[in-house]
C-alpha positions as CSV (number, residue, x, y, z in Angstrom):
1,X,0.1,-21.3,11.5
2,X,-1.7,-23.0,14.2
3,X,-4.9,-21.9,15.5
4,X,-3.5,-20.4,18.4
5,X,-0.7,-18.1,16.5
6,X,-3.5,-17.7,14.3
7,X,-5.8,-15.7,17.9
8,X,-2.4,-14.8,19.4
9,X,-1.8,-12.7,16.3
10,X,-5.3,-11.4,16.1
11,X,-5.1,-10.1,19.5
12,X,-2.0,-8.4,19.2
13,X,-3.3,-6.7,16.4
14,X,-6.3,-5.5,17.7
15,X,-4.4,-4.6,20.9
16,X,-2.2,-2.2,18.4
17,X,-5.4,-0.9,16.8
18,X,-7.1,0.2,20.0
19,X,-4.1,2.3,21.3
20,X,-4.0,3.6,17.6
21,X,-7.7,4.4,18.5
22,X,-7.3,6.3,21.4
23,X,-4.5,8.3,20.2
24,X,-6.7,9.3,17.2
25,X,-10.1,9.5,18.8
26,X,-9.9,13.5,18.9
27,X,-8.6,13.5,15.3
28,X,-10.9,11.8,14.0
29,X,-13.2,13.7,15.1
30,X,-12.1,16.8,13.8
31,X,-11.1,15.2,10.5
32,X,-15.1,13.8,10.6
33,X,-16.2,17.5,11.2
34,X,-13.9,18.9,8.5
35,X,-15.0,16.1,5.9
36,X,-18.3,16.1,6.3
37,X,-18.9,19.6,4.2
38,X,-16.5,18.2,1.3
39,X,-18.7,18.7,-1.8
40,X,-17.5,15.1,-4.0
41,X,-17.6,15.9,-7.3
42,X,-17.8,12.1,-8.3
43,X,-20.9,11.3,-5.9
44,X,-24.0,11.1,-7.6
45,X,-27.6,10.8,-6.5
46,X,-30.1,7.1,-7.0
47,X,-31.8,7.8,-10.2
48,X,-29.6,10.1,-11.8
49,X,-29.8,10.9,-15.2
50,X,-25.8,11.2,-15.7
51,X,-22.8,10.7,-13.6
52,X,-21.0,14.5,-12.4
53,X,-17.3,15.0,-13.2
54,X,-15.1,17.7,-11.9
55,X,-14.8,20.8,-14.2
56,X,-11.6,20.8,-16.6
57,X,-9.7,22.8,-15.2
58,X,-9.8,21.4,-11.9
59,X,-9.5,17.9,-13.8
60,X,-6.2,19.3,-14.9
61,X,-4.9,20.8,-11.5
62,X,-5.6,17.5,-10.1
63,X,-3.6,15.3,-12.6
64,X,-1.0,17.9,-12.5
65,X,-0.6,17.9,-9.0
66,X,-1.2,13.6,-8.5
67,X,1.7,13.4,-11.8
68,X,4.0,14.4,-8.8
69,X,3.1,11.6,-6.6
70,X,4.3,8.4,-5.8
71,X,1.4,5.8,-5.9
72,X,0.8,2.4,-5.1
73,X,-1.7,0.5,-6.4
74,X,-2.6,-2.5,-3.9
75,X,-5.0,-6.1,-5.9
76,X,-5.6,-9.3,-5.0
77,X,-6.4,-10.3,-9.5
78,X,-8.0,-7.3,-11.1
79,X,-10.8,-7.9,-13.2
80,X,-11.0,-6.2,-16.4
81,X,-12.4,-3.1,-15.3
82,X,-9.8,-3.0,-12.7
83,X,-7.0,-3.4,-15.1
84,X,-8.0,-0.7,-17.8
85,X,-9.0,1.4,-14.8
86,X,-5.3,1.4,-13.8
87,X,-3.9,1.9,-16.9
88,X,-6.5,5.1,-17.7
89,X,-4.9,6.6,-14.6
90,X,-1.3,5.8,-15.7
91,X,-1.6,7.1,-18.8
92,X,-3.9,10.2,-17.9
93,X,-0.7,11.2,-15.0
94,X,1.8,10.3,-18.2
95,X,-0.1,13.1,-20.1
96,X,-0.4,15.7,-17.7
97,X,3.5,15.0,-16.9
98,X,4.7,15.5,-20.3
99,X,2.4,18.5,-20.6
100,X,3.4,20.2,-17.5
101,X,7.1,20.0,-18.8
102,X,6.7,21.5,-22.1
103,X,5.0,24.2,-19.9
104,X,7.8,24.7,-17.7
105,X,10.8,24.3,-20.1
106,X,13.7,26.2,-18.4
107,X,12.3,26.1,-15.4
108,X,13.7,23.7,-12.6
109,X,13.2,20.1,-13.1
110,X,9.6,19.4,-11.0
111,X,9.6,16.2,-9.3
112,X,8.7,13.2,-10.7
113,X,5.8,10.6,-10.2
114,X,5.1,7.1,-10.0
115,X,2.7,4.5,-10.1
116,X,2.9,1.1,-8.3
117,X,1.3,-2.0,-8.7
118,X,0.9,-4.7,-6.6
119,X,-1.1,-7.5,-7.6
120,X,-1.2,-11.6,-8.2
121,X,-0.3,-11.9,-11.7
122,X,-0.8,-15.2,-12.3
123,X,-4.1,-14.4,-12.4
124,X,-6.9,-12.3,-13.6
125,X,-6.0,-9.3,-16.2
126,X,-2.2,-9.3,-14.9
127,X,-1.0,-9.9,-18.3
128,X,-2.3,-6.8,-19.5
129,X,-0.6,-4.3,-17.0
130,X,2.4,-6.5,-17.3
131,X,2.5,-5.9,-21.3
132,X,2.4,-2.0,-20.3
133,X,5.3,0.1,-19.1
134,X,3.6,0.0,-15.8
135,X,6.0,-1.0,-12.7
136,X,3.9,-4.3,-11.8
137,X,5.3,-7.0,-9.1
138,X,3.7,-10.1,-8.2
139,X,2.5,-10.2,-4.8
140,X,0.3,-12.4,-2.8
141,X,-1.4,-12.2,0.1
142,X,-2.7,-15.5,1.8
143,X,-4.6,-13.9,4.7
144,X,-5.2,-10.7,6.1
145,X,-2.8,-11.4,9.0
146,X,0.0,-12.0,6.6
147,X,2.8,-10.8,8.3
148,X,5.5,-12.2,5.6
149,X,2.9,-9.6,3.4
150,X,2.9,-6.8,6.2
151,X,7.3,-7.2,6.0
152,X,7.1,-7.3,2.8
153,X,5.4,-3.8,2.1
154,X,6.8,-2.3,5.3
155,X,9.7,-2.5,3.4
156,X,8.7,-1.3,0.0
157,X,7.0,1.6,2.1
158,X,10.1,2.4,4.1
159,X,12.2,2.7,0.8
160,X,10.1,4.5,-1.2
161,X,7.8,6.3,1.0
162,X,4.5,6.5,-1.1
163,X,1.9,8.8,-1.0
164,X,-1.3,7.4,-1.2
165,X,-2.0,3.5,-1.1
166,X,-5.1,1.9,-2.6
167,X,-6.3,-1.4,-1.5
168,X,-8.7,-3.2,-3.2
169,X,-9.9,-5.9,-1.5
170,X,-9.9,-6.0,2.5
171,X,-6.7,-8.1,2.3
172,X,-4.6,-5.6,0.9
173,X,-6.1,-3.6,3.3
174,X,-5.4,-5.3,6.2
175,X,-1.8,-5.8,4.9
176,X,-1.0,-2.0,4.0
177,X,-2.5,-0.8,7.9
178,X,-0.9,-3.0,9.2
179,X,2.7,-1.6,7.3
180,X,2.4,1.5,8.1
181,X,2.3,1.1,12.2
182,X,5.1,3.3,13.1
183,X,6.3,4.6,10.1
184,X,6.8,8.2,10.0
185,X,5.9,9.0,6.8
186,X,2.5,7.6,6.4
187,X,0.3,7.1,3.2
188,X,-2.7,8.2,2.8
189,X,-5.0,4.7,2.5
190,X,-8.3,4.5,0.2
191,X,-10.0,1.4,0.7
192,X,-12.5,-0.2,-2.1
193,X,-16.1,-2.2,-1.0
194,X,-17.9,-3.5,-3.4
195,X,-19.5,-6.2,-1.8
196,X,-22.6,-5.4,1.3
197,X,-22.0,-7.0,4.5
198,X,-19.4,-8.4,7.0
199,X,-18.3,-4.9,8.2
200,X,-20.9,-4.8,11.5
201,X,-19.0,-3.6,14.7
202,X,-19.4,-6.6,16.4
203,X,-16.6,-8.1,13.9
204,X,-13.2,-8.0,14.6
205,X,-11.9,-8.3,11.4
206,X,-13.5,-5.3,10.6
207,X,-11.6,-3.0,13.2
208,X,-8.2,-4.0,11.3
209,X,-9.8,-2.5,7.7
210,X,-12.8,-0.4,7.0
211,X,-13.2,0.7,10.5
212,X,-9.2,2.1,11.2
213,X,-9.2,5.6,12.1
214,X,-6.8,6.0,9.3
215,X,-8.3,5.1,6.3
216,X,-8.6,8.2,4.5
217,X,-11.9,7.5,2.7
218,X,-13.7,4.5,1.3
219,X,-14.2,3.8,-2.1
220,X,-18.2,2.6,-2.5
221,X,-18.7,0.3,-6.1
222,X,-22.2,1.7,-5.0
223,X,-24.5,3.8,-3.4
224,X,-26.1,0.6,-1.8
225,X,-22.3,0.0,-0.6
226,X,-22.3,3.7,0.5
227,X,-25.3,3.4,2.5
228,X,-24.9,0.0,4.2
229,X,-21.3,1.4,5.5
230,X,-23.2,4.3,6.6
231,X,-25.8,2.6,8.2
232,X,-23.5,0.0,10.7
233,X,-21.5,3.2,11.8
234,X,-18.8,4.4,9.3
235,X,-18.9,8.2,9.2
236,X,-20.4,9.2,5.8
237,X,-17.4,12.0,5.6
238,X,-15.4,9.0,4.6
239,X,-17.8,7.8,2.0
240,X,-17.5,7.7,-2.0
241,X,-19.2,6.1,-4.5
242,X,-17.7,5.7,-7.8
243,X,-18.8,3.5,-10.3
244,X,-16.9,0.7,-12.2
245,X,-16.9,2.0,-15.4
246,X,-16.8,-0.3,-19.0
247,X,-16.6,0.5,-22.2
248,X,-18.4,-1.6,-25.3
249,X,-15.3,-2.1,-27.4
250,X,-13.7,-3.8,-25.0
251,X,-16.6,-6.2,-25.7
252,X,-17.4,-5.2,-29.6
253,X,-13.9,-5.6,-30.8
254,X,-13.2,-9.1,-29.0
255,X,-14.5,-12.6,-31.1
256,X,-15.2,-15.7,-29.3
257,X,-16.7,-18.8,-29.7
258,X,-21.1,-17.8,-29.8
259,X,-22.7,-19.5,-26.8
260,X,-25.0,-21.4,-29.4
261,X,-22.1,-23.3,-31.0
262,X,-20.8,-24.1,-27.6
263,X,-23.4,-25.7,-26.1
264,X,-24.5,-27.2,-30.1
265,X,-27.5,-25.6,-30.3
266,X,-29.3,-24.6,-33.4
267,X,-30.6,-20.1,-33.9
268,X,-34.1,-20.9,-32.6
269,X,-32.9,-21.8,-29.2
270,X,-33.4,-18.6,-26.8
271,X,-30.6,-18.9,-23.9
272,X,-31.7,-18.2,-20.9
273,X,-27.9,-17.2,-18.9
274,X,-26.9,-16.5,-15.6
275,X,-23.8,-16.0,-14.8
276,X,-21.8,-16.0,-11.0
277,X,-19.8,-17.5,-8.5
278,X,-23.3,-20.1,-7.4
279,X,-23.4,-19.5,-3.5
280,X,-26.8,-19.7,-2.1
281,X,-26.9,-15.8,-1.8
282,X,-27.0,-15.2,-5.3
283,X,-30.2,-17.2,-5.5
284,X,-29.1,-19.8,-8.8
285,X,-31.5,-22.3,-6.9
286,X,-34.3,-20.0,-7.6
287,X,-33.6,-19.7,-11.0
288,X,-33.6,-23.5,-11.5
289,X,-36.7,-23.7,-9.7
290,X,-38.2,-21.4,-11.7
291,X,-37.2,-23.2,-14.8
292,X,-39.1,-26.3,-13.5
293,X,-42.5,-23.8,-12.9
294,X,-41.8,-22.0,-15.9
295,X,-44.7,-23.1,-19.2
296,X,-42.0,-22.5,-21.9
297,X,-41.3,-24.4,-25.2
298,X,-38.5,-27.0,-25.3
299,X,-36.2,-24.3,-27.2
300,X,-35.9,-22.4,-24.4
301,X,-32.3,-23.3,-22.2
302,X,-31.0,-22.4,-19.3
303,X,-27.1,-21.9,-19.0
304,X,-24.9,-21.3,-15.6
305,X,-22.1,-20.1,-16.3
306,X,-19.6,-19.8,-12.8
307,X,-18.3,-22.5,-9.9
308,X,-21.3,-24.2,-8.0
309,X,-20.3,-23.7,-4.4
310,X,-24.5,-24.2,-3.2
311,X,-25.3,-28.2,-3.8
312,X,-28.9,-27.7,-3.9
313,X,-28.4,-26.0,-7.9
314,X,-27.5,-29.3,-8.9
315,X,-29.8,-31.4,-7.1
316,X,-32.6,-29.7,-8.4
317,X,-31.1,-29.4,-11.9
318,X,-31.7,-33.5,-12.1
319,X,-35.1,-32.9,-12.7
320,X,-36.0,-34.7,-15.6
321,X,-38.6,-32.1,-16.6
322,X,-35.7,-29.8,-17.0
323,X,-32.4,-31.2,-17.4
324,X,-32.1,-31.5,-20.8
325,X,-32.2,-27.6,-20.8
326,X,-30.0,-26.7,-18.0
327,X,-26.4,-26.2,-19.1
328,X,-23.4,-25.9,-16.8
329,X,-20.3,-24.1,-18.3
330,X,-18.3,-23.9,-15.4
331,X,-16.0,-21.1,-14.2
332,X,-15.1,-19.7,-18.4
333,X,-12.0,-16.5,-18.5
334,X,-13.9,-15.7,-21.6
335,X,-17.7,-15.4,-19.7
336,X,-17.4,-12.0,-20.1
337,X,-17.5,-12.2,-24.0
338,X,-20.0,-15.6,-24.7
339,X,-22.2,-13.9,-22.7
340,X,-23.6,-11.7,-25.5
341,X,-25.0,-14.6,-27.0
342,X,-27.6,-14.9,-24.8
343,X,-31.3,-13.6,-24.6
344,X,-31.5,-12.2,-21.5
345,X,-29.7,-12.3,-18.1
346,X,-31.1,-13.3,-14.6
347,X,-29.5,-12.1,-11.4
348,X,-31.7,-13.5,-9.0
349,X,-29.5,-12.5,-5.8
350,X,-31.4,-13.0,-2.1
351,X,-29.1,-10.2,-0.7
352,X,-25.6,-8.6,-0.5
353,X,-25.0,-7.2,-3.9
354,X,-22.7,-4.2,-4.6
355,X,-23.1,-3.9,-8.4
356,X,-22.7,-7.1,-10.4
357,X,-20.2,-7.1,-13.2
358,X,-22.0,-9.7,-14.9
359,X,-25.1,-8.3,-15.5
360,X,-23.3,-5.2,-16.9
361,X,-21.4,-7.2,-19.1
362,X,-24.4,-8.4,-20.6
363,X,-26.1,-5.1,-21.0
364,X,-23.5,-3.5,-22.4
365,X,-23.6,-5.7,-24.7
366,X,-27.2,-5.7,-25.6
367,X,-28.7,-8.0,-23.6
368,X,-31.9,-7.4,-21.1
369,X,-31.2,-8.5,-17.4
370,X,-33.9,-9.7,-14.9
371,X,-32.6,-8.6,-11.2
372,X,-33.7,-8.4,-8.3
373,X,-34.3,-5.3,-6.3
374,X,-31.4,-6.1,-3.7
375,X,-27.9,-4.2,-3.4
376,X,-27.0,-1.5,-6.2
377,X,-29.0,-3.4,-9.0
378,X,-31.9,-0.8,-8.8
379,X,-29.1,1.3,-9.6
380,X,-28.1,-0.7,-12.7
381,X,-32.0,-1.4,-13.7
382,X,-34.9,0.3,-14.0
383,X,-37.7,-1.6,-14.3
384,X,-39.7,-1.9,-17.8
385,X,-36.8,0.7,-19.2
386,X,-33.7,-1.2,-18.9
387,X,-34.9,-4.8,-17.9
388,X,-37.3,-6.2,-15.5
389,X,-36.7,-5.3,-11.9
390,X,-38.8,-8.1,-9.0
391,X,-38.8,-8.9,-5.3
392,X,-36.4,-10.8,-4.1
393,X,-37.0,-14.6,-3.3
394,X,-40.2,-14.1,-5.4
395,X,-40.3,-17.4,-7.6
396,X,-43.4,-17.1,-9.1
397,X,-42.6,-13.1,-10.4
398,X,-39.6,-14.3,-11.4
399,X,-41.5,-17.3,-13.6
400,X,-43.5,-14.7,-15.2
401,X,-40.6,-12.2,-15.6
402,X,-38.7,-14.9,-17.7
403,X,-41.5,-16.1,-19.8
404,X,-42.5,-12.9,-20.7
405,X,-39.1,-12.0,-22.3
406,X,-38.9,-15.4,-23.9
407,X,-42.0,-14.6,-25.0
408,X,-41.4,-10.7,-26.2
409,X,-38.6,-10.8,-29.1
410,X,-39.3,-6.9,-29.5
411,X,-39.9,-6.3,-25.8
412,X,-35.9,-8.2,-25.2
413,X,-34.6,-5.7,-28.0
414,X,-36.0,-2.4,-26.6
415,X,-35.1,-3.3,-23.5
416,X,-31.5,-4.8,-24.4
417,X,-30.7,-1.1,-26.7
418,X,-31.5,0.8,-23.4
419,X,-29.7,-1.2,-21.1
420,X,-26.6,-1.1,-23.2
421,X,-27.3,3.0,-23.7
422,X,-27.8,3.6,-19.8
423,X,-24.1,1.4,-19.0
424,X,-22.4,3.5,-21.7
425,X,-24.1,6.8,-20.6
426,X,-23.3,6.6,-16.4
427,X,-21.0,3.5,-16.4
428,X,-18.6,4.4,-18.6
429,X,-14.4,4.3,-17.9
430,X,-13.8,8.0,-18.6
431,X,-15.7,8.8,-15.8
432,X,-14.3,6.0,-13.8
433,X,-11.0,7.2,-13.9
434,X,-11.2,10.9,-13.6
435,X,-13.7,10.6,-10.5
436,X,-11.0,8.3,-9.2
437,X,-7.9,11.1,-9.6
438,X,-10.4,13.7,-8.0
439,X,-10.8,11.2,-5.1
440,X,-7.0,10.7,-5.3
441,X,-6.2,14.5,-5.0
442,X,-8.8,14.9,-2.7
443,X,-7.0,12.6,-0.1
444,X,-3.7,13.6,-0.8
445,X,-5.0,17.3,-0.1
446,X,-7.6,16.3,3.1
447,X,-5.4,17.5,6.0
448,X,-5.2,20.9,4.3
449,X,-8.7,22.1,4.5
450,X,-9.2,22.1,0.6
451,X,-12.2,20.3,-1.2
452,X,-12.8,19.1,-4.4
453,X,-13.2,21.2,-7.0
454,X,-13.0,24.1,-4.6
455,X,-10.1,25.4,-7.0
C-alpha cells in the first residue's frame, strides 16, 4: 500500500469515527456518569498489602452467567502469562458449565458458551493453546488499518455474533472497531495497555483505539497505566487495573541449561542480568556505563539478555575495561527460565514502563531486582524490602546500588525470598483470571445499571 492509500485510508477512518463520535457524544456521557460509581472489585490501591477478589458467590454468578457467552479472545503472540491466563478462564467457564447442568438436570437445555481465540501462532505460547481443546485460528494482523484483518473479523462477527471481544494489543484493537461499524449486534470491546505513552489526543491513531466511544473499558497492566490514561483525558469510569498474574511452578518445574554453564563460567562468578527488548528507553546504556564506574572484582559479569535495537549499548560495551565481562545472549525463548541463574536483576528504564515481565520473572524466582522508580515498577518494588528502588537516569546510585548487592550475599537472599513472596502473594494467576471474568461480566452487564459484586 502506497503512502497515499496508506492517508487516504486513515482519513476515511477517522472521518467514520467522528460521526460515530457525534452520534455517541450524549451516551457517553451518560454511560461516563453511570460508570463512574461502579465499585471494581479487581482494582486495588498503590501499596496494598493484597490484591481484592470478588466474594464467592458472586465469583460463581459471574462464571455462571459468562459460561453462556460467546467470547473472543483477540492476540497479536501471547506471552506466557497471556496464554495460561486464557486457558484459566477456559477451563474456570468449562467448570461452572458442567456444574450448572448437573444443577439443572431436567430442566431445559441452557445455552451454550464459547471461547475464541485469535492469535499468531507461529509465535509466542501458541503451541500451548493449540495443544488444548481451545478453538484457536491463526490470524495476523500487519497494521492497524488492515482491512483484509477488518473483512476478515467482520465476517467471523457477522456469523457468530460474539459477545464481548478482547484485544490485546492496539492492533487487534484497531481491527475489531473497526469490524463492528455497522453491525447490529455489537460486542462489547475491552481493550488491554500495558505499556505508558502514545495515547495523547493530539494522535490520531489513538482516536481509532483507546479513545472510541465504544470501548467498554480498558484493561490497565498497571496503576501507572491507569493513571497515565487518566491523566491525557480517558474517563477513569472506563479504567481497570488488573495485574498479570504468574505462578512459580511454571518456573520451578521447568529445567534449562543454568546461565553459568552457558556463558562457561565457573560458581564464583556473580551475574549481573538484564534482560529486554534494548531501546534507549529502557536505559541498557546506563547499565553499561555503570559497569565501566562500577569498583567490582573481575568475577563479577554483566549479561544482556534481548535484541539491541539502541547502538550506543554496544559501542560502549567495547570498552576494554569491561568487555570481557559484558555478555550478549541475544533474543533467548527460554529467558524466562535462565534467568534464575542470575544474582540480581537491573531494570534501569528512563520512562514508559507498564509492569515488566522480566523483572517478575526473576523475582519470582528468587532473584533481587534493582529498578528504577519509573512506570508500575514502584508497584512491583519496594525499596530495601523487595529490591533496591533509585532515580531514574541516576548512574552513580545505580553504581552503588549494584556494588552493594554484589557485595551483600545475605542482603541479595533476603531480598530475593521477599521479592519472590510479594509476586506470589499480589501477582499471582488465580487472581488474574477471576478479576478478569468479574471485568468480563461486568461489561457484558454495563448497559443494565448493575455493578460488580452488587449481587
Amino acid at each position: 500500500m502506497s503512502r497515499y492509500q496508506k492517508c487516504h485510508s486513515l482519513v476515511l477512518a477517522l472521518h467514520h469515527v467522528r460521526q460515530q463520535r457525534k452520534k455517541s457524544v450524549g451516551g457517553e456521557e451518560m454511560q461516563s456518569e453511570s460508570l463512574a460509581t461502579v465499585s471494581q472489585p479487581n482494582l486495588t490501591q498503590p501499596g496494598d498489602e493484597s490484591t481484592p477478589v470478588s466474594s464467592t458467590e458472586h465469583s460463581e454468578k459471574a462464571e455462571e452467567r459468562l459460561a453462556q457467552k460467546k467470547l473472543l479472545m483477540f492476540f497479536n503472540t501471547t506471552d506466557l502469562p497471556e496464554t495460561k491466563l486464557v486457558l484459566g478462564i477456559h477451563e474456570a467457564l468449562r467448570r461452572s458449565a458442567t456444574s450448572a447442568s448437573e444443577k439443572k438436570q431436567g430442566a431445559l437445555e441452557r445455552k451454550q458458551g464459547h471461547i475464541k481465540v485469535l492469535c499468531n501462532t507461529e509465535g509466542g505460547f501458541a503451541e500451548l493453546l493449540s495443544d488444548s481443546d481451545l478453538d484457536v485460528e491463526h490470524f495476523k494482523c500487519r497494521s492497524r488499518l488492515d482491512f483484509s484483518a477488518v473483512r476478515r473479523l467482520r465476517k467471523l462477527l457477522t456469523t457468530e455474533r460474539y459477545d464481548l471481544i478482547h484485544a490485546y494489543t492496539s492492533r487487534a484493537l484497531s481491527i475489531s472497531l473497526l469490524a463492528i461499524v455497522g453491525l447490529k449486534h455489537k460486542p462489547k470491546i475491552i481493550a488491554y495497555r500495558g505499556a505508558i505513552g502514545n495515547v495523547e489526543r493530539y494522535d490520531p491513531l489513538s482516536w481509532l483505539t483507546y479513545r472510541r466511544s465504544n470501548v467498554t473499558a480498558i484493561n490497565c497492566v498497571s496503576h501507572a497505566v491507569k493513571n497515565y490514561l487518566e491523566g491525557v483525558g480517558i474517563p477513569r469510569s472506563k479504567l481497570v487495573t488488573i495485574y498479570k498474574g504468574h505462578e512459580a511452578q511454571w518456573y520451578d518445574s521447568r529445567s534449562c541449561e543454568s546461565l553459568r554453564q552457558l556463558l562457561g563460567l565457573d560458581e564464583s562468578a556473580i551475574l549481573v542480568v538484564a534482560a529486554a527488548n534494548m531501546r534507549r528507553v529502557k536505559g541498557v546504556d546506563l547499565l553499561v556505563r555503570a559497569a565501566q564506574l562500577c569498583s567490582l572484582p573481575s568475577t563479577v559479569h554483566f549479561v544482556l539478555i534481548g535484541e539491541v535495537r539502541d547502538p550506543l549499548i554496544t559501542q560502549l560495551a567495547k570498552d576494554p575495561r569491561i568487555a570481557s565481562n559484558i555478555h550478549f545472549l541475544g533474543s533467548r525463548t527460554d529467558a524466562p527460565w535462565i534467568v534464575r541463574g542470575a544474582d540480581l536483576v537491573v531494570m534501569p528504564s528512563r520512562d514508559r514502563e507498564g509492569l515488566p515481565k522480566t523483572v517478575i520473572e526473576a523475582m519470582i524466582q528468587g532473584v533481587p531486582p534493582i529498578v528504577t522508580n519509573v512506570g508500575g515498577m514502584p508497584e512491583l518494588v519496594r525499596h530495601m524490602r523487595e529490591g533496591l528502588v533509585i532515580p531514574s537516569e541516576d548512574v552513580d546510585t545505580l553504581v552503588y546500588s549494584i556494588e552493594k548487592l554484589c557485595g551483600d550475599p545475605e542482603l541479595r537472599k533476603s531480598l530475593g525470598t521477599a521479592a519472590r513472596s510479594k509476586i506470589l502473594r499480589d501477582f499471582n494467576s488465580t487472581a488474574t483470571i477471576q478479576e478478569t471474568l468479574d471485568l468480563y461480566d461486568w461489561a457484558l452487564r454495563s448497559n443494565t445499571g448493575t455493578t460488580p459484586g452488587s449481587e
